[in-house]
N, C-alpha and C positions, 0 to 999 in steps of 0.2 A: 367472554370477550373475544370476538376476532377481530386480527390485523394483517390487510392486504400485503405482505410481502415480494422480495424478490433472492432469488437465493445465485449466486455466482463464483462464476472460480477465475480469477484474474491470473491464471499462471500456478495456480495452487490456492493458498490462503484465503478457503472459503469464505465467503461475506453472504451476511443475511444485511439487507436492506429494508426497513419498515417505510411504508407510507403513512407517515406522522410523523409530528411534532418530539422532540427528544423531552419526555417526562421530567421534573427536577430531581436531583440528588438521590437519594438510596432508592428510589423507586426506577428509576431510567440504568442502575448496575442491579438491580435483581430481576428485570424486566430482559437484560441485555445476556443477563447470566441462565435463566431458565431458556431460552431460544437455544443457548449457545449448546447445553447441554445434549450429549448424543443422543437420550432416549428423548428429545424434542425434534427441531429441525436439522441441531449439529451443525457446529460454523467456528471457525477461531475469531469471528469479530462482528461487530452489530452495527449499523449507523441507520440514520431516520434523514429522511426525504422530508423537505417543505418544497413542493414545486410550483405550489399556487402561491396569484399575491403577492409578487416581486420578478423584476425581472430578471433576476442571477439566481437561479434554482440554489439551494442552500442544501448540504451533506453535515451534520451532527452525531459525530464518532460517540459510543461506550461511554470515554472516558474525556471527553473536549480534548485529545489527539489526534494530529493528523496520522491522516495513512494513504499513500500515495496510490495502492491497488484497489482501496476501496473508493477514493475519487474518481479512479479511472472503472469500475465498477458502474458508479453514479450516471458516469457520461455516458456508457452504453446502453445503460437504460433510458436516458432522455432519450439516447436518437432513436429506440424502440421503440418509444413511444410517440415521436415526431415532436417532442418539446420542442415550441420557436426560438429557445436560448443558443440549440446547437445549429445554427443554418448552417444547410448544401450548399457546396458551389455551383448543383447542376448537369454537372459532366463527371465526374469521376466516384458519387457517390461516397465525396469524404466530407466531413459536417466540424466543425469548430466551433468554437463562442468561449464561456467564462461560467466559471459556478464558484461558489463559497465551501470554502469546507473547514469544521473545527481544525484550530492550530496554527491553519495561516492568516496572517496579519490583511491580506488584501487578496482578490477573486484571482484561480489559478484556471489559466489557459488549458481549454483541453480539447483534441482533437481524436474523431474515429475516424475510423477506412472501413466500409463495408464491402465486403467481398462474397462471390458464390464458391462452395467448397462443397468437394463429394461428400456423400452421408448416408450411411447403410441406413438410417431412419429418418425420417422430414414429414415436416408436417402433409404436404401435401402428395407425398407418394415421389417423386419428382426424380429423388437421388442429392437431391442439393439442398444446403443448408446456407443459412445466412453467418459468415463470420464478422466478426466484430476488435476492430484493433484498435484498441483507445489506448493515449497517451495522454500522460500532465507535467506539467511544467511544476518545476521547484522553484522559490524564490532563493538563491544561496548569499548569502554575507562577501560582499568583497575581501571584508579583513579577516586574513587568514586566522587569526588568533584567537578569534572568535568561533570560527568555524571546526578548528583543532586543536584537540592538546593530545600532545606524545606523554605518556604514563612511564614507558619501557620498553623494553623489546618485542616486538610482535603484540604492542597493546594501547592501542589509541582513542580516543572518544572523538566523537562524531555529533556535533550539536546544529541538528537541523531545525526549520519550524515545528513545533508541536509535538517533535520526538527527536529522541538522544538514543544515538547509538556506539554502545563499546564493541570495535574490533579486534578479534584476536584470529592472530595469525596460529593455523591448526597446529601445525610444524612445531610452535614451541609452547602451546595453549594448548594440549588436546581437549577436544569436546568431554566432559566428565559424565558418567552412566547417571549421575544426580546432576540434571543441569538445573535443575531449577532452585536448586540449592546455591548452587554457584552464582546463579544471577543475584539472588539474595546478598550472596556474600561482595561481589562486585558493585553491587548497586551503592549498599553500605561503606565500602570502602571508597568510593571515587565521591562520594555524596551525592547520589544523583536520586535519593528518593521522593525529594518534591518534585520530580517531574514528572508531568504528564503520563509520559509512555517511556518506558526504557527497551531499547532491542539489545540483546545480547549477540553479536552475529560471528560463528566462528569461522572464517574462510581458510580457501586452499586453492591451487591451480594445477588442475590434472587434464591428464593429453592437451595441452597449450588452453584449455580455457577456467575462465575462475567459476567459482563455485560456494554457496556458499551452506550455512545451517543457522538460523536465527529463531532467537528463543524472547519474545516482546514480552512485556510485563507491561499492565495497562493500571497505573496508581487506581481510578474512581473504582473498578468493578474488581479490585485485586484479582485477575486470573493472569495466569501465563499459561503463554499458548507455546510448543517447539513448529514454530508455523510451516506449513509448505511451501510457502511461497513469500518474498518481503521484499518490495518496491522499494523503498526508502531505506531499505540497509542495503540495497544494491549502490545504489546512489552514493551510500556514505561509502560503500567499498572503491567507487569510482573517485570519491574524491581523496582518499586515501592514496591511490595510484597517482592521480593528477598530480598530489604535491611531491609523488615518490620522485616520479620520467620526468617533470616540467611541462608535459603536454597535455589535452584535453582528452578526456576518455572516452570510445563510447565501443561496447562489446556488449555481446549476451551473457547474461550471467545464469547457470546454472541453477535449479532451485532443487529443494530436498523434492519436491513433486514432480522431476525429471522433466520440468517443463522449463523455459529459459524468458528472462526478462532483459529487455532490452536498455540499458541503462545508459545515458548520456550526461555527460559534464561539460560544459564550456569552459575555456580559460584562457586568458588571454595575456598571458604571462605578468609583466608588472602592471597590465592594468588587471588583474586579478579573476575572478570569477565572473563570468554570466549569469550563466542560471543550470539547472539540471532538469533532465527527461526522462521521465518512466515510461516504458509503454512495451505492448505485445497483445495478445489476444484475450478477450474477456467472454467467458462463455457463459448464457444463463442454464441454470441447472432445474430450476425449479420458481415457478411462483403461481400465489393465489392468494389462501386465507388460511393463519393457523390461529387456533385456539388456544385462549388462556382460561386454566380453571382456578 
């Protein structure tokens, strides 16, 4: 069996990309699990492309999870490929529209910026490459209560669309050499194992910027990945600070992949949240056709 892929790095937190349909139930997490696999193509996460047949191209995570790097992922491949979903404005080479993706309730906004950038390799000998900076829109809960619950010192949940994520401040949480044990044990404790997707994300702020370490747990295909990179715990870290300052966030965060995601919060004091933004550079690394035996 082959299937036309695309393989990417949003920042870190490599994404394989399938063009198809997301299989049903244990067949779409053993499908999603041998891909994932290093002696295969090697990825911390999987999602399936519908881009014929509707007008809002459709993203279908692993595990019906959102994930905010692999939307933004998706986007860069539409304008790759010139899908009519992201139109140009014509002059600045930057393309917007709307796509669907497992976990959120209604289609998330999403814009790239394509730009020329040196490149000791290119396709055409040239020196220049095409970079690619896609951003997405979060839909966030106005009611705070909803959106946070404080556990304890240095340790809060973070309940976004289609994923939940526990922060723990490094300072008095350290990251433990068995994390994945610990996510276990945390998942357990807070009750969050009917959801979706759990991220574990343990932050810190060194020489003035944050930084973070998250470790996702995806309920359908049980794998945890200690990701390089994680859009939507960025996010949850911003909104964490939002409700620390009283003001709107928006910084680079650090990723374990030494590469930095750009994360935005809205806020607008008692009238509450806007919305949040992911975004930074999406590189593709690889695609064509890989083989299932």
């Amino acid at each position: 069996m082959k299937i036309p892929f695309a393989k990417l790095s949003p920042g870190g937190n490599t994404t394989i990309l399938l063009d198809m349909p997301a299989p049903e139930g244990a067949m779409r997490a053993h499908l999603a699990n041998v891909l994932m696999n290093p002696l295969h193509l090697g990825g911390e996460q999987v999602g399936f492309m519908t881009t014929e047949g509707s007008d809002v191209p459709y993203l279908e995570m692993m595990g019906g999870e959102f994930c905010g790097n692999a939307a933004r992922s998706f986007a860069a491949v539409l304008v790759m490929r010139g899908h009519p979903a992201l139109a140009g404005d014509g002059q600045s080479s930057r393309y917007c529209g709307e796509i669907r993706v497992s976990g959120a309730n209604e289609p998330v906004r999403v814009d790239v910026a394509v730009r020329d950038v040196p490149a000791v390799f290119s396709a055409d000998n040239s020196g220049v490459r095409k970079a690619y900076d896609a951003s997405v829109r979060l839909a966030l809960p106005q009611n705070t209560e909803r959106l946070l619950r404080h556990v304890g010192p240095g340790l809060d949940v973070v309940t976004l669309e289609g994923i939940t994520h526990v922060l723990l401040d490094a300072a008095k949480h350290p990251m433990p050499a068995d994390h994945v044990a610990e996510c276990s044990r945390l998942r357990a404790f807070l009750e969050l194992e009917q959801e979706d997707a759990v991220g574990c994300v343990w932050y810190a702020r060194k020489n003035g910027a944050m930084q973070i370490d998250p470790v996702v747990w995806v309920r359908e295909t049980r794998s945890t990945h200690h990701e390089t990179g994680c859009g939507s715990g960025s996010v949850a870290l911003g909104v964490l600070e939002t409700l620390r300052t009283g003001e709107g966030f928006s910084a680079l965060v650090v990723q374990p992949s030494g590469q930095s995601i750009h994360a935005r919060v809205e806020y607008y004091g008692a009238a509450g949240f806007g919305g949040a933004w992911i975004g930074g550079e999406v590189r593709l690394i690889a695609q064509g056709e890989t083989r299932l035996y």
